[in-house]
Backbone as a ProteinNet text record, in pm:
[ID]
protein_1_A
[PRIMARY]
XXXXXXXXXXXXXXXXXXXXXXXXXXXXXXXXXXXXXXXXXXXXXXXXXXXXXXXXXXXXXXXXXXXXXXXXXXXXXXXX
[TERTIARY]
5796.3	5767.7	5618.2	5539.1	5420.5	5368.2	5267.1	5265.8	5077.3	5088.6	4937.4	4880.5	4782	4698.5	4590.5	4580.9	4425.7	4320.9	4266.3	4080.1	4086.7	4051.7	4040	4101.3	4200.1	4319.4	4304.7	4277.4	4281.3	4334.5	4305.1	4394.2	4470.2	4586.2	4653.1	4548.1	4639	4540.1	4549.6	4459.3	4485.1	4639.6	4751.4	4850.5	4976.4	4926	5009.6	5046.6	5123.5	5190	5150.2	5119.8	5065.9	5194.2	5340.4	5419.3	5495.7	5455	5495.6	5377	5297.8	5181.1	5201.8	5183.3	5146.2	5066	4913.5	4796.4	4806.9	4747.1	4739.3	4600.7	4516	4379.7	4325.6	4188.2	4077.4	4091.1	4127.4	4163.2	4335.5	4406.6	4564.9	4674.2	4777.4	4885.3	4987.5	5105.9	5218.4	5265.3	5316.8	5382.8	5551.8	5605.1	5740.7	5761.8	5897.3	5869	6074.9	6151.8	6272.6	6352	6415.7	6470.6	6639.2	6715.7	6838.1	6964.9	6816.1	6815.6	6801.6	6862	6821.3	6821.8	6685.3	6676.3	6697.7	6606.6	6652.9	6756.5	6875.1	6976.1	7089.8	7066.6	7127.9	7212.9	7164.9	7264.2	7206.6	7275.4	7259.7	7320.4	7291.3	7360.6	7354.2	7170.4	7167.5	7054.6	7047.7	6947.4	6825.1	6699.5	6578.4	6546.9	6593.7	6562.7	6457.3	6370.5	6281.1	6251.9	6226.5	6176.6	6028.7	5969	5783.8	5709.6	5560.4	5494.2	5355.9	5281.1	5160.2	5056.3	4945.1	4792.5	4712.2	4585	4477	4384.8	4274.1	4118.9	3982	3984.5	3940.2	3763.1	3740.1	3601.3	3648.2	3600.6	3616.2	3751.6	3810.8	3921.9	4057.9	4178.3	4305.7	4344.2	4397.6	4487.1	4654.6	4731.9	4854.8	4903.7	4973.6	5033.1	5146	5134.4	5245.2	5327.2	5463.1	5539.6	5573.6	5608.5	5638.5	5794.4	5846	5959.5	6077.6	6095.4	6200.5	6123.6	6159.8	6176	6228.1	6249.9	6338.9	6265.4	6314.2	6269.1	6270.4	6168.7	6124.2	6091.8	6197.5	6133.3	6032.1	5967.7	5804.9	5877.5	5735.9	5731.7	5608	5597.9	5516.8	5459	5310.9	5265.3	5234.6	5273.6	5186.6	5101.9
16633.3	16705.9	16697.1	16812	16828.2	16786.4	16743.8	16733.1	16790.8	16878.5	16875.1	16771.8	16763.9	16653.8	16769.8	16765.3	16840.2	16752.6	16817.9	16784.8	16658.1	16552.6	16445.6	16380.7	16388.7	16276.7	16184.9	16059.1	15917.7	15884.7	15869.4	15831.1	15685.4	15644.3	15589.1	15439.7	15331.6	15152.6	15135	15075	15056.2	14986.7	15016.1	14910.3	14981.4	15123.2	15246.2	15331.3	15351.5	15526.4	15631.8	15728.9	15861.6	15859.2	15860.5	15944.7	15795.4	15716.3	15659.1	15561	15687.7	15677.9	15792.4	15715.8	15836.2	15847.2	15884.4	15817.5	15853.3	15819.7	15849.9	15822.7	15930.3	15936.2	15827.1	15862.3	15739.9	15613.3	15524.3	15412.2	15356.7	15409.8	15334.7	15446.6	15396.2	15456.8	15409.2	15444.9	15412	15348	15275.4	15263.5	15212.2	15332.2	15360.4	15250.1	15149.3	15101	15109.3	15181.5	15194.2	15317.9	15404.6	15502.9	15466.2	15536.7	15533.9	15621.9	15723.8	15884.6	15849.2	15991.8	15983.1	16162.3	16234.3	16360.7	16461.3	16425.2	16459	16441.4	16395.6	16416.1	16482.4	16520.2	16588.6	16467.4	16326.7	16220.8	16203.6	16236.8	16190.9	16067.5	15912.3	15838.4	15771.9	15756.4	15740.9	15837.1	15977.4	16049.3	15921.6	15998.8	15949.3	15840.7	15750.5	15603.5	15587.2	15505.1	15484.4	15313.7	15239.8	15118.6	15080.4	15028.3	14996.5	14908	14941.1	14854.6	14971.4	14908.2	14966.2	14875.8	14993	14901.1	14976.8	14900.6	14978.5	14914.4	14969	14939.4	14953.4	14759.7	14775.7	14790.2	14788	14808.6	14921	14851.7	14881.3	14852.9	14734.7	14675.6	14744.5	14754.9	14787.6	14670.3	14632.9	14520.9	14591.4	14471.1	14502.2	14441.3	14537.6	14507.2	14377.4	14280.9	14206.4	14171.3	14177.7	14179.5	14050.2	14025.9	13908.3	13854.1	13763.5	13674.1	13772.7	13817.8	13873.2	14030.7	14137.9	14260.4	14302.3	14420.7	14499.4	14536.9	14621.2	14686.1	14603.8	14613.8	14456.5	14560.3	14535.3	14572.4	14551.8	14611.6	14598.4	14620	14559.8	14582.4	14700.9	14769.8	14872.2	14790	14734.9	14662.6	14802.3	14827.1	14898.6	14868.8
12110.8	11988.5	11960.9	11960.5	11928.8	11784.9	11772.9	11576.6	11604.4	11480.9	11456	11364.4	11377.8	11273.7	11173.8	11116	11019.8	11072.6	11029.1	11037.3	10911	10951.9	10881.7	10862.8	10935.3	10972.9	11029.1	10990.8	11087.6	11185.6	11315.4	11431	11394.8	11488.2	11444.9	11465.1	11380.1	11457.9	11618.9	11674.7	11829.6	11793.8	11914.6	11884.8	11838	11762.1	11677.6	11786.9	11786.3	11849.2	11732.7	11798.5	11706.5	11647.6	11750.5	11651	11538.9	11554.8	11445.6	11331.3	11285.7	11219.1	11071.2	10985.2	10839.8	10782.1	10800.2	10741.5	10632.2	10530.2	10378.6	10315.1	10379.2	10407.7	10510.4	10410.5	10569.2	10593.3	10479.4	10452.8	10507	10480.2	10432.4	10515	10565.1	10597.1	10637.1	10719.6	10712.5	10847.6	10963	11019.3	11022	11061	11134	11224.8	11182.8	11271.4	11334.4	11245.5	11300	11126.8	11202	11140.6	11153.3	11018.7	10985.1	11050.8	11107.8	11178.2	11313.9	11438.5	11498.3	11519.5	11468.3	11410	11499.3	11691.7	11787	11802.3	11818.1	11854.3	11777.5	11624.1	11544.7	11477.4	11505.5	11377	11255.9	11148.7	11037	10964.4	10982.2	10933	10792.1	10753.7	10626.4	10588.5	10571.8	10476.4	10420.9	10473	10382.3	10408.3	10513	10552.2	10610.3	10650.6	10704.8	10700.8	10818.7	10776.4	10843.8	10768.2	10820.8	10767.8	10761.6	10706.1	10692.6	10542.4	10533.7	10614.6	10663.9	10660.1	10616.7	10571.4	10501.6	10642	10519.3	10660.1	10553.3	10538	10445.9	10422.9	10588	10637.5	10734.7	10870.6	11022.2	11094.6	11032.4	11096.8	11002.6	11094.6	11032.2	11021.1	10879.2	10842.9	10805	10900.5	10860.5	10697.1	10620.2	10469	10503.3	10437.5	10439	10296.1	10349.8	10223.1	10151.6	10067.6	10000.8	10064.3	10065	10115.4	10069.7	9941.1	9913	9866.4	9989.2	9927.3	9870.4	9800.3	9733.6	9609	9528.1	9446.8	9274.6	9193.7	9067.8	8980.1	8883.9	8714.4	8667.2	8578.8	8561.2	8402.6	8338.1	8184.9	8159.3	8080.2	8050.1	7932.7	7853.9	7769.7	7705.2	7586.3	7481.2	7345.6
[MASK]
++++++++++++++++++++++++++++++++++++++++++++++++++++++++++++++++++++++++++++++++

């Protein structure tokens, strides 16, 4: 599967596969690192899944995002 990139799209970190790269500009993006899907083959097992990790770059170097011990999703308070 071919993918285009735009003009100003970050290549992936050394270490990245293009196709499992999401940049999110010059700095920060996404790695894919296992799907719920398998889209080529026409399975749909869980819609919208994706599992990965962010890195930014916060100079020259890509740093991988690391998550805290327990993921999942944390209530926040809104202060007004």
């Amino acid at each position: 599967m071919n993918k285009v990139r735009g003009l100003g799209s970050p290549e992936s970190p050394p270490g990245v596969a293009a196709d499992r790269w999401i940049a999110m500009g010059d700095a920060a993006g996404f790695v894919i690192t296992d799907t719920a899907n398998d889209l080529r083959n026409g399975l749909r097992n869980e819609p919208n899944v994706v599992k990965g990790y962010f890195m930014v770059r916060p100079a020259k170097t890509w740093v991988k995002v690391e998550a805290g011990p327990e993921g999942g999703v944390y209530q926040t308070q809104l202060a007004r």
